[in-house]
DRENDO-1510 file (C-alpha; in Angstrom, 1 decimal, always signed):
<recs>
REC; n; res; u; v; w
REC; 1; UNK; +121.6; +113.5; +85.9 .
REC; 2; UNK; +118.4; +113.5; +87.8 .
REC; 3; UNK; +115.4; +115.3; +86.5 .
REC; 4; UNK; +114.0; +117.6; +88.3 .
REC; 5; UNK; +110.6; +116.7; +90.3 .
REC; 6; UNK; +108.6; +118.7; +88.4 .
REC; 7; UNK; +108.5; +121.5; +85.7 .
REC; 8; UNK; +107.0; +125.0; +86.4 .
REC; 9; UNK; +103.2; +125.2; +85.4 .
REC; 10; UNK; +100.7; +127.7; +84.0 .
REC; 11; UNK; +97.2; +128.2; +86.0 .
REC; 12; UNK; +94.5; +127.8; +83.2 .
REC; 13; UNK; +90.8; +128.8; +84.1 .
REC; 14; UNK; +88.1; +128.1; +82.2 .
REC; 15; UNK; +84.4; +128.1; +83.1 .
REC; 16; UNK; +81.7; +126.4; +81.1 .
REC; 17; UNK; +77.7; +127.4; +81.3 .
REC; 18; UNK; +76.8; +124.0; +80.4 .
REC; 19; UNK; +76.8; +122.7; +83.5 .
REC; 20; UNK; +80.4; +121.4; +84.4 .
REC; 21; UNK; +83.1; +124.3; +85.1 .
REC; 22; UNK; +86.8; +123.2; +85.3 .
REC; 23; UNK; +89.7; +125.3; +87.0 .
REC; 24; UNK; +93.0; +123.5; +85.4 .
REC; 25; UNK; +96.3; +124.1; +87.1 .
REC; 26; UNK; +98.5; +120.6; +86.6 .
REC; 27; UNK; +100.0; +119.5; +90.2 .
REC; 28; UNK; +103.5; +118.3; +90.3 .
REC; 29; UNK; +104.9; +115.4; +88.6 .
REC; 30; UNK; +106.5; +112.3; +89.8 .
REC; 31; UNK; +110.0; +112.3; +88.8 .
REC; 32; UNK; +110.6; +109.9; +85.9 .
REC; 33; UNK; +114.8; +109.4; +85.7 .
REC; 34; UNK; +118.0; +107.6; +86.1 .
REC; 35; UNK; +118.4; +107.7; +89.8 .
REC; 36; UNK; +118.6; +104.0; +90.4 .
REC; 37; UNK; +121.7; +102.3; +89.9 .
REC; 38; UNK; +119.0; +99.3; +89.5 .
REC; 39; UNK; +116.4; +97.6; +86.7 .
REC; 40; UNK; +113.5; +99.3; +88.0 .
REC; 41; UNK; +112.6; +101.3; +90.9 .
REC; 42; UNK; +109.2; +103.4; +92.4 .
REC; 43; UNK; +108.7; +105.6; +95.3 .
REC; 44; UNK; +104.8; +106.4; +96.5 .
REC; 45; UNK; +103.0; +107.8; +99.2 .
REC; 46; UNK; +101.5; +104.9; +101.3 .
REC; 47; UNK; +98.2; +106.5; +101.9 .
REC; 48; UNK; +97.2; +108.1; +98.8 .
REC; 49; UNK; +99.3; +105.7; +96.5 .
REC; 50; UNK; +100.7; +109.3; +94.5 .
REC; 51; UNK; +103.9; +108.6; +92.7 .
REC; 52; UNK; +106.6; +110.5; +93.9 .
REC; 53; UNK; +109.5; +108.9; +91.3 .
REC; 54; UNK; +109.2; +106.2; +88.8 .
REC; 55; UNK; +112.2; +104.6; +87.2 .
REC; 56; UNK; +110.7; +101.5; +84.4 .
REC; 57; UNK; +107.9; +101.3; +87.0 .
REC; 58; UNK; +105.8; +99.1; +84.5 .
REC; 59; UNK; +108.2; +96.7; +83.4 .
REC; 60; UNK; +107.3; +93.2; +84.8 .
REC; 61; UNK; +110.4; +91.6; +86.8 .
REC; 62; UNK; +110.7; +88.8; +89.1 .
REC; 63; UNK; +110.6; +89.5; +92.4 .
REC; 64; UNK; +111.7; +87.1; +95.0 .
REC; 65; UNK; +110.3; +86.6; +98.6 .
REC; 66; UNK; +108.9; +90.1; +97.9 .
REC; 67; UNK; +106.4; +87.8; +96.7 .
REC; 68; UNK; +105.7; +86.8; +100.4 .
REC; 69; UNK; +103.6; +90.0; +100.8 .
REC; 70; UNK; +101.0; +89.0; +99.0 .
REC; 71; UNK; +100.6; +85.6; +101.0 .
REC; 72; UNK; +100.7; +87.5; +104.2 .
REC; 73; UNK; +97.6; +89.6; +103.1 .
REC; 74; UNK; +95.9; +86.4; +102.9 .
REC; 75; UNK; +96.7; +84.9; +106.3 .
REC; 76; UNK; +96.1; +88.3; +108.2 .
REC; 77; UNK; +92.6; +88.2; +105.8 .
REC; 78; UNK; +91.6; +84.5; +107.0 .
REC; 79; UNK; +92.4; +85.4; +110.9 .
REC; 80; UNK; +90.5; +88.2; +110.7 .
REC; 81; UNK; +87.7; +86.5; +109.1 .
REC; 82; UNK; +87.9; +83.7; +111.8 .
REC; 83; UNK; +89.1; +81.2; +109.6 .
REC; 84; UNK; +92.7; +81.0; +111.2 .
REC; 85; UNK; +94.0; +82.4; +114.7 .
REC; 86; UNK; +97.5; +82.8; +115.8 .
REC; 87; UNK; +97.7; +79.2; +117.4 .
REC; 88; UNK; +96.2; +77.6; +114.4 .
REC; 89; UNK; +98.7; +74.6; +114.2 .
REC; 90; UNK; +99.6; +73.5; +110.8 .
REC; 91; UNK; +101.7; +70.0; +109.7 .
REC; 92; UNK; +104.7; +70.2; +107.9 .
REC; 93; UNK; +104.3; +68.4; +104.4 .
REC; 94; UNK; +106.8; +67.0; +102.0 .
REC; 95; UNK; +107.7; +70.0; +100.0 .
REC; 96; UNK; +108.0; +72.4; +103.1 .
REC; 97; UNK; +110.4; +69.8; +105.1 .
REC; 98; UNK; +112.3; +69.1; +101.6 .
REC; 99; UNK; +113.2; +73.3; +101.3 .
REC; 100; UNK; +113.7; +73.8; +105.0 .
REC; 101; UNK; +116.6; +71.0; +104.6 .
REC; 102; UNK; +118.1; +73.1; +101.0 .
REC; 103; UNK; +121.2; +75.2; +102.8 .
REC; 104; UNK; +121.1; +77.0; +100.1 .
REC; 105; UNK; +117.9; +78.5; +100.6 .
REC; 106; UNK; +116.0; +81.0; +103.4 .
REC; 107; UNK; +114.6; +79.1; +106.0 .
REC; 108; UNK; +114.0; +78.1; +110.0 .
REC; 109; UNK; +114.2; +74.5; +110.7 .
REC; 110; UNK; +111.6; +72.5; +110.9 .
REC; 111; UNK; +111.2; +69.0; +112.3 .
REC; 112; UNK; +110.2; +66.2; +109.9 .
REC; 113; UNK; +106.0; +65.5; +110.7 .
REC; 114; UNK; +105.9; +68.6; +113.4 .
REC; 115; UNK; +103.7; +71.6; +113.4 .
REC; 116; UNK; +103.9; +74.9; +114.1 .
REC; 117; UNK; +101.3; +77.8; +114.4 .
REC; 118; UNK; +100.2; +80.2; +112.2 .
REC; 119; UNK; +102.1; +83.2; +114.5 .
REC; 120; UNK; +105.3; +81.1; +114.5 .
REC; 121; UNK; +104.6; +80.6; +110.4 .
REC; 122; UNK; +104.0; +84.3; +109.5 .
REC; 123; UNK; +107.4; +85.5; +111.6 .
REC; 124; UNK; +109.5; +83.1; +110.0 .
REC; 125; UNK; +107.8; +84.3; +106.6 .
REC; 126; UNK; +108.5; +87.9; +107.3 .
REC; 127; UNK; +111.7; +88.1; +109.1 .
REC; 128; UNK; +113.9; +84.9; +108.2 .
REC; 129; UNK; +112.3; +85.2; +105.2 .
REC; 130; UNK; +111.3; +81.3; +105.6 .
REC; 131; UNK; +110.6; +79.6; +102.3 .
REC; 132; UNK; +109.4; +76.6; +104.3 .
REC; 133; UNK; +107.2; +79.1; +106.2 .
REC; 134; UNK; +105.3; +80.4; +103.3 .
REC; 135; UNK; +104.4; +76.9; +102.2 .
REC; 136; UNK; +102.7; +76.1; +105.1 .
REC; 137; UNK; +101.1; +79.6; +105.3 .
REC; 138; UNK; +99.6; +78.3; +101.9 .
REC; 139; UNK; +98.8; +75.3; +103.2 .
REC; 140; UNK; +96.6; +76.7; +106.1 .
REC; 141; UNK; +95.4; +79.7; +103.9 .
REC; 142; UNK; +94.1; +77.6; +101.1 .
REC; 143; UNK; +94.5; +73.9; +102.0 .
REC; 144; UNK; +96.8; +73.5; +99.5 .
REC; 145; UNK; +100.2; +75.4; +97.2 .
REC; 146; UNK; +97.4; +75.3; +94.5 .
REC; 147; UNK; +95.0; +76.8; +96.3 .
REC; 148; UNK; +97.0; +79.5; +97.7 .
REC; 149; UNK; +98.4; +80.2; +93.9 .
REC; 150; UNK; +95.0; +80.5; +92.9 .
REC; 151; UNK; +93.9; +82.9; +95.9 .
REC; 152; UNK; +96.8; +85.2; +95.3 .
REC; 153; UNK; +96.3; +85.5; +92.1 .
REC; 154; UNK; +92.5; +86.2; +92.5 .
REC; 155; UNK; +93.8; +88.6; +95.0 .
REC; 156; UNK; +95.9; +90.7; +92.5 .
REC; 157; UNK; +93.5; +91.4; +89.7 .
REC; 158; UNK; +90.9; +92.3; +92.5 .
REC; 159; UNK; +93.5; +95.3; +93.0 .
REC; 160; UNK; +93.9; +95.7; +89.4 .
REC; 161; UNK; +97.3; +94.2; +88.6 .
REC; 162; UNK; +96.4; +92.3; +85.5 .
REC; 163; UNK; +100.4; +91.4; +84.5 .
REC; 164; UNK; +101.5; +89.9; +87.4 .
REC; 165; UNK; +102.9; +86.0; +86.9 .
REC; 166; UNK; +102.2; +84.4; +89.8 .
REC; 167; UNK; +103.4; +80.4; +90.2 .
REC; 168; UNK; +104.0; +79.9; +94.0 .
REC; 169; UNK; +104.0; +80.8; +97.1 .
REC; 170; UNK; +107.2; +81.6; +98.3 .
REC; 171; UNK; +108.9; +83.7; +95.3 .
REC; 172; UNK; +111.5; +80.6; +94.2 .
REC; 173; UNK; +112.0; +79.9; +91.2 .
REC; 174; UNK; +110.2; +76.4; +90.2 .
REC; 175; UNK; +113.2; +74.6; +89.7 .
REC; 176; UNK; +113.4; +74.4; +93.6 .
REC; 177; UNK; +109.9; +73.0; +93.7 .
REC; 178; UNK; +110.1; +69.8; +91.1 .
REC; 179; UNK; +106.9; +67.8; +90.7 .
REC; 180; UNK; +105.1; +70.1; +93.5 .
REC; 181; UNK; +105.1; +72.9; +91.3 .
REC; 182; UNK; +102.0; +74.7; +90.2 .
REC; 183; UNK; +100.0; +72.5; +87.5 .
REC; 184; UNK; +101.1; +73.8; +83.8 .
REC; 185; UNK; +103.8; +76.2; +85.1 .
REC; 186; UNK; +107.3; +75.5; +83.5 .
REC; 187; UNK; +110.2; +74.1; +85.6 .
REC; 188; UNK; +112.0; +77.4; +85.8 .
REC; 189; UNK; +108.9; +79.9; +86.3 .
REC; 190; UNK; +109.2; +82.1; +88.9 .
REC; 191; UNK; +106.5; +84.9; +90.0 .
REC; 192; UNK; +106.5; +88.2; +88.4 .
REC; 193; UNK; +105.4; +91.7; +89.0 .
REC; 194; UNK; +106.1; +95.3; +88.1 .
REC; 195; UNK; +107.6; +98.1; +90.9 .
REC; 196; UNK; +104.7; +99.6; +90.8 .
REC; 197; UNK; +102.6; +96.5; +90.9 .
REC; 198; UNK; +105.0; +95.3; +94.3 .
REC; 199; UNK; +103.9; +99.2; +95.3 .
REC; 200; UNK; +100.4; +98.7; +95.5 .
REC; 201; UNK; +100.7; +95.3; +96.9 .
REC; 202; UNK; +102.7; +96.9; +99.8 .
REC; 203; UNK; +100.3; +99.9; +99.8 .
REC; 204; UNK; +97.2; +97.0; +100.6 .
REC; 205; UNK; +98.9; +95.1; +103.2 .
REC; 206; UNK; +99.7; +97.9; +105.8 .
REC; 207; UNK; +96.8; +100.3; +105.0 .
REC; 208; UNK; +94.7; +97.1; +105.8 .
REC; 209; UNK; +96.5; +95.2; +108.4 .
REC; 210; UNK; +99.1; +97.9; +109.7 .
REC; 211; UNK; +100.2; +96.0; +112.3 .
REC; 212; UNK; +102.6; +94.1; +109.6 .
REC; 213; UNK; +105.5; +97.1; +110.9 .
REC; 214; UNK; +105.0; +95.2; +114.3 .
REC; 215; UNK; +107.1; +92.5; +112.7 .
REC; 216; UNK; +108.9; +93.6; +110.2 .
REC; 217; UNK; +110.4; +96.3; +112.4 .
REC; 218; UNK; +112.1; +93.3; +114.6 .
REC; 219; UNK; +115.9; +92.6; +113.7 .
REC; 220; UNK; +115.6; +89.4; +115.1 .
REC; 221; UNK; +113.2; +86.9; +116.9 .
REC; 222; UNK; +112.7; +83.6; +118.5 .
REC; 223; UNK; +112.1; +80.4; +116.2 .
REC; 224; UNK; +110.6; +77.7; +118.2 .
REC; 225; UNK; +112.0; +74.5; +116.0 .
REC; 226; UNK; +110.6; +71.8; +119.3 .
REC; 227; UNK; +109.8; +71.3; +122.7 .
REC; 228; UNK; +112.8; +72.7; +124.3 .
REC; 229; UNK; +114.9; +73.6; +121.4 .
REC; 230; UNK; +114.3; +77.4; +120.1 .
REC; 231; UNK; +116.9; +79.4; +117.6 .
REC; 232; UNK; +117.1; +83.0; +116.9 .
REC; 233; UNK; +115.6; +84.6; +113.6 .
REC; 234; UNK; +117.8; +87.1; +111.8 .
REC; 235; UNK; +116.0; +89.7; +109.8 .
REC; 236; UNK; +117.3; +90.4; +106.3 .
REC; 237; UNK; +116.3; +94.0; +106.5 .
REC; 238; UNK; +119.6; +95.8; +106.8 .
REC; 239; UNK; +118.2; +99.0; +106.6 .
REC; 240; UNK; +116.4; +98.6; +110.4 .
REC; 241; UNK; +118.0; +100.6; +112.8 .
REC; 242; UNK; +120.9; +98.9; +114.4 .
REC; 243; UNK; +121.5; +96.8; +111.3 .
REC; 244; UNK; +124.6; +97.3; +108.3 .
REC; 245; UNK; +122.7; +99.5; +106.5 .
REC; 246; UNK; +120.7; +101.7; +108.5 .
REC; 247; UNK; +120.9; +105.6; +107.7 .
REC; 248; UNK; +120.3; +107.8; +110.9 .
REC; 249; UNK; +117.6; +110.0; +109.4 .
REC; 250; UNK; +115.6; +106.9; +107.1 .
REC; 251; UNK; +114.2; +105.2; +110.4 .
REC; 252; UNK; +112.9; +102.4; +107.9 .
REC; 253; UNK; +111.0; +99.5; +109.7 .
REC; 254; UNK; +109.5; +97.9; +106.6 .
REC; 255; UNK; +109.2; +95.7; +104.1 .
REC; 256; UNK; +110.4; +92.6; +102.5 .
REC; 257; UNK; +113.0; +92.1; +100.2 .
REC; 258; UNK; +113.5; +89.5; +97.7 .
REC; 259; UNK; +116.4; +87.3; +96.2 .
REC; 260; UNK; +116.9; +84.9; +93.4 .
REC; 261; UNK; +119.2; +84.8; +90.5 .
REC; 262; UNK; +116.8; +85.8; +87.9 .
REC; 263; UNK; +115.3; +88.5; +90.3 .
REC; 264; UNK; +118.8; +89.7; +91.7 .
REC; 265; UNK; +118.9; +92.4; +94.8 .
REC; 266; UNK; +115.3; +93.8; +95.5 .
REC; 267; UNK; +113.9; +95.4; +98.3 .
REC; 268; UNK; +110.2; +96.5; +99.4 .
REC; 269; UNK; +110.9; +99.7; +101.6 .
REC; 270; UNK; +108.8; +101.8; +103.5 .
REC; 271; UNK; +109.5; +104.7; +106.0 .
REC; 272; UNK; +108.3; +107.4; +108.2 .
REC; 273; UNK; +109.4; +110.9; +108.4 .
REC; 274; UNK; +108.2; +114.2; +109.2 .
REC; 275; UNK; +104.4; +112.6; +110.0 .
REC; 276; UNK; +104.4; +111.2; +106.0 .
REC; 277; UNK; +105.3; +107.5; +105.2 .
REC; 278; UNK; +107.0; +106.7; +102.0 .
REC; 279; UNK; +106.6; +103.1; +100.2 .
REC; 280; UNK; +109.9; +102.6; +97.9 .
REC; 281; UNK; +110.2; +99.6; +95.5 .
REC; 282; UNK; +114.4; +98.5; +94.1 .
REC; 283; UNK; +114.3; +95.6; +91.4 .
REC; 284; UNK; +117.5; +94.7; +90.4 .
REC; 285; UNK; +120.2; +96.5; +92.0 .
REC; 286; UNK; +123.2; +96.3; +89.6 .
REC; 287; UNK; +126.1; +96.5; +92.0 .
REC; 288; UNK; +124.7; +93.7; +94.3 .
REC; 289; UNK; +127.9; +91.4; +93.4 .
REC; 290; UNK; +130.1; +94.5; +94.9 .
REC; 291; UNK; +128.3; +95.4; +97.5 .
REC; 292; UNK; +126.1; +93.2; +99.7 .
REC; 293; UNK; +124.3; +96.2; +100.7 .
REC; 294; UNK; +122.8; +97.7; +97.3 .
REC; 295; UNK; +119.5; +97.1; +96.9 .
REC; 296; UNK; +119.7; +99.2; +100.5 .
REC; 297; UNK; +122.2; +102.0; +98.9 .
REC; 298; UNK; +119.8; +102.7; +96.3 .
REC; 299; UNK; +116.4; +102.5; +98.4 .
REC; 300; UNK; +118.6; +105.0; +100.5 .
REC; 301; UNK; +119.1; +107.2; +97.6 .
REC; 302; UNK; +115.3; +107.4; +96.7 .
REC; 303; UNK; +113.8; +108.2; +99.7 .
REC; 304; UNK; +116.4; +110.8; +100.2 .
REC; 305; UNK; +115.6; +112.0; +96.5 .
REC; 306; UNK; +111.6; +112.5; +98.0 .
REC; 307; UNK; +112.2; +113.9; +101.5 .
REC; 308; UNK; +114.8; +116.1; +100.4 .
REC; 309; UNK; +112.6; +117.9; +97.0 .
REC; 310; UNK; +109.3; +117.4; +98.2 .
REC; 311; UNK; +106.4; +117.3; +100.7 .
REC; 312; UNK; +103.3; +116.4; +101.6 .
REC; 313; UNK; +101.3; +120.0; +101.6 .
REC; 314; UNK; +97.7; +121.3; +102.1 .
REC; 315; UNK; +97.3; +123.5; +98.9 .
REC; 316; UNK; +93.2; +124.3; +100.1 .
REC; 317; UNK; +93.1; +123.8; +104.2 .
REC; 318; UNK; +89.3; +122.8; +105.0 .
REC; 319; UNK; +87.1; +126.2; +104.7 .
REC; 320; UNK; +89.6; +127.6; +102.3 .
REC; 321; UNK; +88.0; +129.6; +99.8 .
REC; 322; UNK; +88.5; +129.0; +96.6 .
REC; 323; UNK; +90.5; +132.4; +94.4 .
REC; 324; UNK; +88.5; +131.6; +91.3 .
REC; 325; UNK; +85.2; +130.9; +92.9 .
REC; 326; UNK; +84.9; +132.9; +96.0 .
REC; 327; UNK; +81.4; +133.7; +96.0 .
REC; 328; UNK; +78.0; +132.4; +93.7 .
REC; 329; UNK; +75.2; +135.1; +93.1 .
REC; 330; UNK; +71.7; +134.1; +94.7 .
REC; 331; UNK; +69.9; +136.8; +93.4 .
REC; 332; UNK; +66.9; +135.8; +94.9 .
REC; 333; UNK; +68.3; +135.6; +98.3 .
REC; 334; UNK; +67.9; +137.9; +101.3 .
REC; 335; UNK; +72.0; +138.2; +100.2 .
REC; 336; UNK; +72.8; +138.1; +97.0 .
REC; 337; UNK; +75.5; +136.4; +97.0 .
REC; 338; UNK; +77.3; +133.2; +99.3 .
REC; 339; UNK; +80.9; +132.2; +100.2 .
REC; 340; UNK; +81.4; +129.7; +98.6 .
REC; 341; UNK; +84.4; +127.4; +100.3 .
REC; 342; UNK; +86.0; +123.3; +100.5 .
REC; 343; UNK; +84.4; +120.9; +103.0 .
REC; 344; UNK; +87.5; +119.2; +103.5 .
REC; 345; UNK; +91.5; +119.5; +103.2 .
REC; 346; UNK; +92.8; +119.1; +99.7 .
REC; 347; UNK; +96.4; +117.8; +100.6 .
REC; 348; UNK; +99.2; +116.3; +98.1 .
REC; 349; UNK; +103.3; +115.9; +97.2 .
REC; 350; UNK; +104.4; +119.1; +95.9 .
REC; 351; UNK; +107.9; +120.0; +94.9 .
REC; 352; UNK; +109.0; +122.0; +98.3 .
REC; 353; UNK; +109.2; +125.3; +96.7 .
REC; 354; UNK; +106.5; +125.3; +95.1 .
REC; 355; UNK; +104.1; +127.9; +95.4 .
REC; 356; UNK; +100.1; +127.7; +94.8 .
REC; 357; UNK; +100.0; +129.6; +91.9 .
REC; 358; UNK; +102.4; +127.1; +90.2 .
REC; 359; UNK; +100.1; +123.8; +91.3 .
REC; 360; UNK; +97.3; +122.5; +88.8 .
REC; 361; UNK; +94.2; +122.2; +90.4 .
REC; 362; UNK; +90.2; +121.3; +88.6 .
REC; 363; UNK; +87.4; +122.4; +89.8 .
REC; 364; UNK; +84.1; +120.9; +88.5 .
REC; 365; UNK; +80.6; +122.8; +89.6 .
REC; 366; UNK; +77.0; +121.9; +89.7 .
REC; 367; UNK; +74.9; +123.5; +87.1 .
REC; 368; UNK; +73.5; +125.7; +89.2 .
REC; 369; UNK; +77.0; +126.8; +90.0 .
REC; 370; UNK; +78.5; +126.7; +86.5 .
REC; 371; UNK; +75.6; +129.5; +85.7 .
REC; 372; UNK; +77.2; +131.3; +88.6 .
REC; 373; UNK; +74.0; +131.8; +90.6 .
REC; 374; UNK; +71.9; +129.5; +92.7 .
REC; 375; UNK; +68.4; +129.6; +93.3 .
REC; 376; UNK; +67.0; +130.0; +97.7 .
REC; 377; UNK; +66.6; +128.8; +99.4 .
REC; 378; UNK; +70.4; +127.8; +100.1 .
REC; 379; UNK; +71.4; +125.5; +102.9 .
REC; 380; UNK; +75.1; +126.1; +104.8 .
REC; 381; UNK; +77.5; +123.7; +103.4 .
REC; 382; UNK; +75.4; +122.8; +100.3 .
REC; 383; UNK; +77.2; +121.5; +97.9 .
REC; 384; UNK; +78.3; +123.4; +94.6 .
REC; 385; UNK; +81.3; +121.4; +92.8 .
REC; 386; UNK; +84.0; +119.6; +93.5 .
REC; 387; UNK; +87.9; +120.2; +93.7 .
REC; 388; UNK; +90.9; +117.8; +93.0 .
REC; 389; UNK; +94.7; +118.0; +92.6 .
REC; 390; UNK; +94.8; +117.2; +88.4 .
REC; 391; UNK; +97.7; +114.6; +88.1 .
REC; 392; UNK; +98.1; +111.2; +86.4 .
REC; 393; UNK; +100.6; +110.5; +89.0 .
REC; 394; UNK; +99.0; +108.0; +91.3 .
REC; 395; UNK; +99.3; +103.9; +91.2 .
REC; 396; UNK; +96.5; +102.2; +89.3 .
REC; 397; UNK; +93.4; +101.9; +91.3 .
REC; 398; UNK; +93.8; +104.8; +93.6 .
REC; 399; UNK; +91.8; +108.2; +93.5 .
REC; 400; UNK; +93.1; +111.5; +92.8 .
REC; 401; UNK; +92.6; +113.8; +96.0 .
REC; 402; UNK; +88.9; +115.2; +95.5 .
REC; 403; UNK; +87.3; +117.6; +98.2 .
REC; 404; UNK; +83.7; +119.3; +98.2 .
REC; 405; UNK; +83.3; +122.7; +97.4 .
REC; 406; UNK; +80.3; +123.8; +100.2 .
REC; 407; UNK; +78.5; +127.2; +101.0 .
REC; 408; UNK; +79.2; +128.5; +103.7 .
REC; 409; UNK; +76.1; +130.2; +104.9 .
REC; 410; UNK; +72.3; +129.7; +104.4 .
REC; 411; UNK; +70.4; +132.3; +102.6 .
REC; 412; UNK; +66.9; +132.8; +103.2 .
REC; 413; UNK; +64.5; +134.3; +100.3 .
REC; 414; UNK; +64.7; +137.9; +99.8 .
REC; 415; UNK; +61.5; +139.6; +101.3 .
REC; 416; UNK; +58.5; +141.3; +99.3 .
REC; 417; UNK; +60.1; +144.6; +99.9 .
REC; 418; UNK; +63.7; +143.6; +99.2 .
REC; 419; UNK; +62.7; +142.5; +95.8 .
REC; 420; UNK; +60.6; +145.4; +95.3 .
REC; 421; UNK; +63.4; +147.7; +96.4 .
REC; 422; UNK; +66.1; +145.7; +94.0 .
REC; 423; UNK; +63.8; +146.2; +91.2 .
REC; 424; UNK; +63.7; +149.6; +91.2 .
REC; 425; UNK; +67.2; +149.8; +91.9 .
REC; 426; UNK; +67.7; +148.1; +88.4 .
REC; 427; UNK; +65.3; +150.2; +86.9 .
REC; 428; UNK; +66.9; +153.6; +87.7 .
</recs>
């Protein structure tokens, strides 16, 4: 049976006079279970990177052309920064013709000492899926399958994926490659990664270059092979509208997937619904031998699982004050006391149900604010603490929600006959 999202919670406050104050009231939990009829499986939210269900997210697999992902990032990164455009023409080499001519294997067709542009390249790579393709993206990216090994890996641990076995560019396994393999890598290596480590590369490529869904959105487009002679690209994305697997309310239009023996059936999904868009990772589906479509039935089945127990909520809309910290004394003031309220949104995954006295929030004060008092004069939307959602629940690398706790008002200094009027108030 599937766990439940998330277990009720207890609100804890406690306030501290030495300088930091911390409200703790844990926020949901990602669902950690056996939903996947697969080896491994994650689900995230692709602009905060929160988990939202992890099933042996951590357990390095190989991955297949999911792979491909990470070489894209690179070619959109070296057209941005001028060193590649769209008609950048790059020659077909040895290796690339040798695996566009393997039946066996992904590809477009590509004519013996031709060249084709970058734009042509990157299609093939993302829609056919073109082993060939992502060769000579390498090629152009890096100058050579080395290079482009070497920049992808560099890329990796710069986002903090540290166990990731990366040996080419393409996601085959070496044995495909022979003597062009990458130097030191054994003959039957292939690249490596975790679900959640696939997560954050997908997470990269379309917060960065979210044009990506531009292409991988299309079910099929046109393969130029030579002067005159064009054939059609197929996408392997089944679960795009229109296609074997698509489900009517899941209008996917992402990722990659990603194929080889060792690897089996896995899929790099993403979605949008309801104004929130879901990343979903399936390594491994287990019935792929029965059905040609399960690395889709199970990507199906988790982003079902998170649309249909949670959503995306704001728990502290931007002003909100805050229950355990509605006001701070300025007793020096012309008032003695300021509202005290969040500069910005605090917004997160939540179990639908929930309410906000079951979700963990921190707060952490200033000093001044931990004393419960400030001294004038205060400026409007000075800043007195901090607020966040207090979860473990988000991919390596990424931030917990945080929003700024702000005054609401300026207050002046009291005048001379305030202060002497509140002194002997306090006298008698």
């Amino acid at each position: 049976m599937v766990k439940k999202i998330v277990s009720r919670i207890i609100v804890i406050l406690t306030l501290s006079l030495l300088g930091v104050a911390t409200v703790s009231q844990p926020s949901a939990a990602a669902t950690q279970g056996q939903l996947l009829d697969a080896k491994a499986g994650i689900a995230v939210d692709a602009s905060s990177g929160q988990i939202l269900y992890q099933q042996n997210a951590k357990q390095v697999l190989p991955i297949g052309s999911m792979t491909k992902m990470v070489l894209i990032y690179l070619t959109l990164q070296a057209i941005k920064e001028g060193k590649l455009t769209w008609n950048t023409e790059v020659p077909v080499d040895q290796l690339a013709y040798r695996l566009t001519q393997d039946k066996d294997l992904t590809n477009v067709p590509l004519e013996e000492n031709g060249h084709y542009t970058v734009g042509s390249l990157y299609q093939a790579a993302l829609v056919a899926s073109a082993n060939s393709a992502a060769v000579l993206l390498g090629n152009a990216v890096a100058g050579s399958q080395t290079g482009a090994v070497n920049q992808m890996r560099t890329l990796l641990k710069r986002w903090g994926i540290e166990d990731a076995k990366i040996v080419n560019t393409s996601g085959l396994n070496n044995s495909y490659l022979g003597d062009d393999r990458y130097p030191n890598s054994a003959s039957t290596a292939e690249n490596e990664m975790s679900a959640a480590d696939v997560a954050i590369v997908a997470q990269h490529l379309m917060a960065d270059y979210p044009e990506v869904l531009e292409t991988t959105k299309q079910r099929s487009l046109p393969f130029q092979v030579k002067s005159g002679t064009t054939t059609t690209m197929k996408t392997w994305n089944a679960m795009l509208p229109g296609e074997s697997a698509a489900v009517s309310d899941l209008p996917v239009d992402g990722l990659k997937t990603g194929t080889t023996d060792l690897a089996g059936e896995c899929f790099a999904g993403t979605v949008s619904k309801n104004g929130n868009r879901i990343i979903t990772v399936v390594m491994h589906a287990n019935q792929a031998e029965k059905d040609k479509n399960a690395r889709f039935t199970e990507t199906a089945k988790l982003m079902h699982e998170v649309f249909n127990t949670q959503t995306k909520q704001t728990w502290l809309p931007k002003g909100a004050q805050v229950n355990q910290l509605k006001t701070l004394a300025v007793p020096n003031g012309k008032n003695t006391a300021v509202k005290i309220g969040t500069k910005q949104a605090l917004t997160f995954w939540a179990p639908t149900a929930a309410t906000s006295n079951q979700i963990k929030l921190s707060y952490q004060l200033t000093k001044a604010a931990a004393k419960k008092q400030l001294t004038v004069p205060v400026k409007a939307q000075q800043k007195v603490g901090t607020a966040t959602v207090q979860s473990n629940n988000y991919l390596p690398g990424y931030s917990v929600p945080k929003v700024t706790l702000v005054t609401q008002t300026s207050v002046a200094k009291a005048t001379f006959g305030q202060q002497v009027s509140r002194f002997f108030q306090n006298i008698f």
